[in-house]
C-alpha positions, 0 to 999 in steps of 0.5 A, a space after each residue: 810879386 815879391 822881392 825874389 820873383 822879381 830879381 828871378 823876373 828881371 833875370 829872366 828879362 835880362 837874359 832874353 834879351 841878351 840872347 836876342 829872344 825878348 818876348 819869349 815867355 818864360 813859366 819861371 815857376 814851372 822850370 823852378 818845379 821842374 829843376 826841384 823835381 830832378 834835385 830831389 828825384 835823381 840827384 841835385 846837380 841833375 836840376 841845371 842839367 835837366 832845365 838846359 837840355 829841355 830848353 835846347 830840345 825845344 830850340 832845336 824842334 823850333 828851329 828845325 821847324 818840327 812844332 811850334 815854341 809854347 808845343 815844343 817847350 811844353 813836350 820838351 818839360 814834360 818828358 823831363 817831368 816824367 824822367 823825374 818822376 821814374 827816377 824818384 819812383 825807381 830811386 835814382 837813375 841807373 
């Protein structure tokens, strides 16, 4: 692990602590990949944008019971994956 992945790891474990969720994992290279594909195939402020309402759609068919963490994390960034992917295709969204 080099010096970036682990100021990005312990980041990550920090804040999952903060927020009272320790041992949630977190796949940091697929949310960085997902946040560079809305960057580059909509717009760049889509990258924060995009990563936060993924998460909160996976929270929310957590919390209310709809699938279980690593299902609703893994459907949440894959629609999101595909939104990026037709915005790139399509040259941006309308």
């Amino acid at each position: 692990m080099d010096d970036r992945q682990k100021l990005l790891h312990d980041w990550t474990e920090k804040l999952l602590a903060a927020f009272e969720i320790d041992g949630t994992r977190v796949d940091i290279d697929a949310v960085l990949d997902l946040a560079g594909k809305a960057a580059h195939g909509v717009v760049r402020p889509a990258a924060p944008l995009t990563t936060f309402v993924v998460g909160y759609a996976a929270g929310l068919a957590v919390g209310s019971g709809q699938a279980e963490e690593r299902v609703a994390m893994d459907s949440a960034m894959s629609v999101a994956d595909t939104l990026c992917t037709e915005a790139a295709t399509d040259g941006g969204t309308e």
